[in-house]
C-alpha positions in Angstrom: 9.6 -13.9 7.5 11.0 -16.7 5.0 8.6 -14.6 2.2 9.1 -11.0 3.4 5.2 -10.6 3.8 4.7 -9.7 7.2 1.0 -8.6 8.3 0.6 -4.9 8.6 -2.5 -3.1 8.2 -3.5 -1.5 4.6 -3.8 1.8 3.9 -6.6 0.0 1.9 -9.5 0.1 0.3 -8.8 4.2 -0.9 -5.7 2.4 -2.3 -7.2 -0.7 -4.1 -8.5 1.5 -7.1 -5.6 3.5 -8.5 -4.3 6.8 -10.7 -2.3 7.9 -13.4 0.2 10.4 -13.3 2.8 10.3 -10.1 5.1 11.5 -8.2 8.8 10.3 -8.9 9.3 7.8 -6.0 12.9 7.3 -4.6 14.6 5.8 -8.0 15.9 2.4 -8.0 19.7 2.3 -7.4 19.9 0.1 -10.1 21.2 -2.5 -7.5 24.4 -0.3 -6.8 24.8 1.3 -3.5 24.9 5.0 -2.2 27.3 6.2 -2.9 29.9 7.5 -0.2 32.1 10.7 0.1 34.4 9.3 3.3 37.9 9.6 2.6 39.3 6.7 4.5 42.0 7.7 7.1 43.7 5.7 9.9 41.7 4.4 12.7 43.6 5.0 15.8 45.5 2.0 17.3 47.0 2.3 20.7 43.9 1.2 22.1 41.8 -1.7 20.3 38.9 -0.9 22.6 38.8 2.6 22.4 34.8 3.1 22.3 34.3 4.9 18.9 30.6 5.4 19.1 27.6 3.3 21.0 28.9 -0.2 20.9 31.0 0.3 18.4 35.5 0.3 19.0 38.6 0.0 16.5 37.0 -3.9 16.2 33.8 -3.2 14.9 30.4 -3.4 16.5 30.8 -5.0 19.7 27.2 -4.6 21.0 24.7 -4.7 18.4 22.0 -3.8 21.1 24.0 -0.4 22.4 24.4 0.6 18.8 21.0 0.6 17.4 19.8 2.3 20.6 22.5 4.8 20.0 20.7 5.3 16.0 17.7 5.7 17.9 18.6 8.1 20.1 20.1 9.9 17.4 17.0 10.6 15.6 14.7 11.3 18.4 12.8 14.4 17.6 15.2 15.4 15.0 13.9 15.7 11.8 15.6 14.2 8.8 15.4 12.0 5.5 15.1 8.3 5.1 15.9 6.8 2.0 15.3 2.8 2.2 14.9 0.6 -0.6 15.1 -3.2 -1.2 15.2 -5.8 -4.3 15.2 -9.1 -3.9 16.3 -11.5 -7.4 15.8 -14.7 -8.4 19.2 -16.4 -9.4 18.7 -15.7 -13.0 17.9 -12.2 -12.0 14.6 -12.2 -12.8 12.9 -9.7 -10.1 10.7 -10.9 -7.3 10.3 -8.1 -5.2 11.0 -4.6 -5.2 10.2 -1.7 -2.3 11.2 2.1 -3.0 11.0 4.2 -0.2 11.9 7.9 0.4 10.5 9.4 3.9 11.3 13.3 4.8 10.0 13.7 8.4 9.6 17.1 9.8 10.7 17.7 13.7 6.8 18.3 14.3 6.6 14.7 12.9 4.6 16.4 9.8 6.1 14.1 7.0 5.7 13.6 3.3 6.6 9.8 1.6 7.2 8.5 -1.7 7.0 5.1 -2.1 6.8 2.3 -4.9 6.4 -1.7 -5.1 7.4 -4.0 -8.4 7.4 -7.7 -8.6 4.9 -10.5 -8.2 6.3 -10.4 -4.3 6.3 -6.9 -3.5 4.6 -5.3 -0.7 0.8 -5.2 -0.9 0.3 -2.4 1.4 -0.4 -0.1 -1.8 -2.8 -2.6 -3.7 -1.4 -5.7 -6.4 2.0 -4.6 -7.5 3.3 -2.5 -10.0 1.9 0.7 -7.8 3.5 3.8 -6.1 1.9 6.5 -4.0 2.6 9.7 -2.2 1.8 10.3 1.4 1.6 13.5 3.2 0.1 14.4 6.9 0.8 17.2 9.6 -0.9 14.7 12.3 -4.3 16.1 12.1 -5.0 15.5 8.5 -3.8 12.6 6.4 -3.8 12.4 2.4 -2.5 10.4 -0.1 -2.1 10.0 -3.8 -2.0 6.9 -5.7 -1.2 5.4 -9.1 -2.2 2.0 -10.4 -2.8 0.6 -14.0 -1.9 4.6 -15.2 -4.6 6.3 -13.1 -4.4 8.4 -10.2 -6.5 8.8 -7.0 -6.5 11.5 -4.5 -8.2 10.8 -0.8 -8.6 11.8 2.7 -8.0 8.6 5.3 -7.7 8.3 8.9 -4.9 5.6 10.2 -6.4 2.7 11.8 -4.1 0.9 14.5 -1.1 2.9 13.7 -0.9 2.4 10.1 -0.4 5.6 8.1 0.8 7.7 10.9 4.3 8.9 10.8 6.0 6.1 12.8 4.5 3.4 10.7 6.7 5.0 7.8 9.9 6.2 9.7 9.7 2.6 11.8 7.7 -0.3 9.9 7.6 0.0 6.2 11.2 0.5 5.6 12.9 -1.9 7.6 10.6 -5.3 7.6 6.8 -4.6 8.1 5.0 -5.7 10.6 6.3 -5.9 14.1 10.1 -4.2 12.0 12.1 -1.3 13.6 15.0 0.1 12.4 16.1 -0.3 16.1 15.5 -4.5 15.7 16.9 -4.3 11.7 20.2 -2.8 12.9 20.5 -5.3 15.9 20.1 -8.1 14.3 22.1 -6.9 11.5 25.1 -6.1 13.2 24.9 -9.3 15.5 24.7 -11.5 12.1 27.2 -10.1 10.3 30.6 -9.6 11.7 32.4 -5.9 10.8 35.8 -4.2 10.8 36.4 -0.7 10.7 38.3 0.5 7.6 38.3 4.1 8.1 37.0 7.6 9.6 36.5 10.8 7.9 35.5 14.1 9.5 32.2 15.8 9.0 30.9 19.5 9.5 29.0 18.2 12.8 30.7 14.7 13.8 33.0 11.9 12.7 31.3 9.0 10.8 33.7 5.8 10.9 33.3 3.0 7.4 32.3 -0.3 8.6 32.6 -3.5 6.2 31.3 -7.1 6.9 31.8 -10.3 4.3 30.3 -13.0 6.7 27.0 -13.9 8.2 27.2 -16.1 11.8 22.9 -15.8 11.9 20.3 -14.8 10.6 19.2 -12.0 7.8 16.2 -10.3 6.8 13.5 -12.8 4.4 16.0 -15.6 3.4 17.2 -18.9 4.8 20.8 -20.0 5.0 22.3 -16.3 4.3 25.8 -16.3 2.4 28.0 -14.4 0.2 27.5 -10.9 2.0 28.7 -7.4 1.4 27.9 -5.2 4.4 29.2 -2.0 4.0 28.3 0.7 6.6 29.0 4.4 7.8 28.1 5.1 12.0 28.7 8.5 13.5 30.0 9.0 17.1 26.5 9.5 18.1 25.6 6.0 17.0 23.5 7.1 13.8 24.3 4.7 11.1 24.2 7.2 8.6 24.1 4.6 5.4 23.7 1.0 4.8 24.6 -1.3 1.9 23.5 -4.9 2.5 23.8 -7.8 0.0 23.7 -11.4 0.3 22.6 -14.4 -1.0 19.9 -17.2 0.6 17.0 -19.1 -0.2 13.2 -17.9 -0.2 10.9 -21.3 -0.4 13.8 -23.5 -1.5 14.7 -20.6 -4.4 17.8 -19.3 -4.4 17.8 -15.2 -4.5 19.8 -12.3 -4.0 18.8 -9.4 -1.8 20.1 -5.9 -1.2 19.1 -3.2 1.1 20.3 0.2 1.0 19.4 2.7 3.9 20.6 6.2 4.1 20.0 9.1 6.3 20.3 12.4 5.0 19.5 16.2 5.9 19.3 15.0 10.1 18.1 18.1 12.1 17.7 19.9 9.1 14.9 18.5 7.0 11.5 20.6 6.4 8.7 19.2 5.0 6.5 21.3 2.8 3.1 20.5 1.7 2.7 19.4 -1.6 0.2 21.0 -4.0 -1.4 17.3 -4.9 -2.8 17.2 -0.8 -5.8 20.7 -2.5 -6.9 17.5 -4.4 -7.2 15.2 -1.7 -8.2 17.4 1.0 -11.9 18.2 -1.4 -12.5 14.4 -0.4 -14.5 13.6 2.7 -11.8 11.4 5.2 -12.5 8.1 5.5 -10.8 5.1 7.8 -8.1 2.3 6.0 -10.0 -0.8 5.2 -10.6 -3.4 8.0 -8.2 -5.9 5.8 -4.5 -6.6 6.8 -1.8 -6.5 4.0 1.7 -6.7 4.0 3.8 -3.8 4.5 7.8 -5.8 3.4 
């Protein structure tokens, strides 16, 4: 995944040609981080291996695999809202790649997305880059809207092997394309980058505990020879890993780069997806199936 173009199928040929006007996709964080509200206060200490959540304990993560099944868990037919993005910079910070993502999935799976790609790398899976696009389905219909070159479509389309339908957003799109799951991102995450746990702070439902990592002992996400990484975290007792702020430095081809992730998860079990007034537009146009083509989702 040296080039962060895995194979997924297109939501194509309706996307190829391309609109005007958009929605407002998830807005680039301007390479800073969410933002967190914790209030760090003493982890308890008379017992190191206390088990603070799914493979997590006063050490930090001590079984990448038990934790991301825990987020899993977490999630299953809960409804909630997934805000991923990811930019990737060449060392003089000119930008290679840039993927916006903002998911709100319904417990019924109905979902809306908003979704943008910058950069002569970015994700294809909407057309050539610059483009963004609007998604919304209830499981029997599927529309989208997109914009390219300042003009908008509207269509109908029916997913073809998965692609379009709600667990190609909430699983594949945000965390890798292709064969990516957030249960796969967070496992390899946490087993490459070694974390401590710097504090806890109660919430209205749970506890969520601040994780931080500085090191890398394997492999990350699109780059060789990870280095120089800022991992900072937030995990409920539950195992969700509420947020996500990961930085480092590698190599893409031989280039040297800088990548950051940031994932939150917002609004869990209480997120309701409306549909938006755009879908009258697309649902005048006769459904038709995603082109034959494969493109890159990450």
């Amino acid at each position: 995944m040296a080039a962060c173009r895995l194979e997924v199928v297109a939501l194509a040929v309706l996307l190829v040609t391309a609109g005007c006007s958009g929605f407002g996709p998830a807005s680039d964080p301007g390479d800073a981080g969410p933002t967190s509200s914790l209030t760090p206060v003493p982890v308890p200490d008379d017992d190191s291996r206390e088990t603070l959540a799914p493979g997590l304990t006063a050490d930090g993560v001590e079984s990448p695999e038990a934790l991301a099944n825990g987020h899993a868990a977490s999630l299953d037919t809960r409804s909630y809202r997934l805000i991923a993005n990811r930019t990737v910079r060449y060392e003089n910070g000119t930008l290679r790649e840039q993927l916006l993502f903002d998911l709100s999935l319904g417990a019924d799976r109905t979902y809306l997305v908003e979704t943008a790609t910058a950069g002569p790398e970015a994700p294809v899976f909407l057309g050539t880059p610059p483009a963004k696009a609007a998604f919304w389905s209830n499981g029997s219909v599927y529309t989208r809207r997109l914009t390219r070159d300042d003009e908008t479509t509207y269509t109908r389309f029916r997913p073809i092997d998965g692609a379009g339908t709600w667990q190609y957003w909430a699983r594949t799109v945000p965390f890798g394309g292709g064969l990516a799951s957030p249960r796969g991102f967070f496992e390899t995450t946490f087993s490459s980058v070694p974390t401590r746990v710097t504090g806890r702070a109660p919430e209205s439902d749970t506890v969520s505990y601040r994780l931080a990592g500085d090191r890398a002992t394997g492999s990350l996400p699109g780059v060789d020879d990870p280095r120089a990484v800022d991992l900072a975290a937030t995990v409920t007792t539950n195992g969700l890993v509420r947020s996500l702020t990961l930085v480092y430095n590698g190599t893409i081809e031989g280039e040297p780069v800088r990548v950051r992730w940031t994932i939150r998860y917002e609004n869990v079990g209480n997120t309701t997806v409306n549909r938006p007034s755009w879908t009258d537009r697309a649902l005048d146009q006769e459904a038709r199936p995603n082109a034959a083509s494969k493109r890159s989702a990450t």
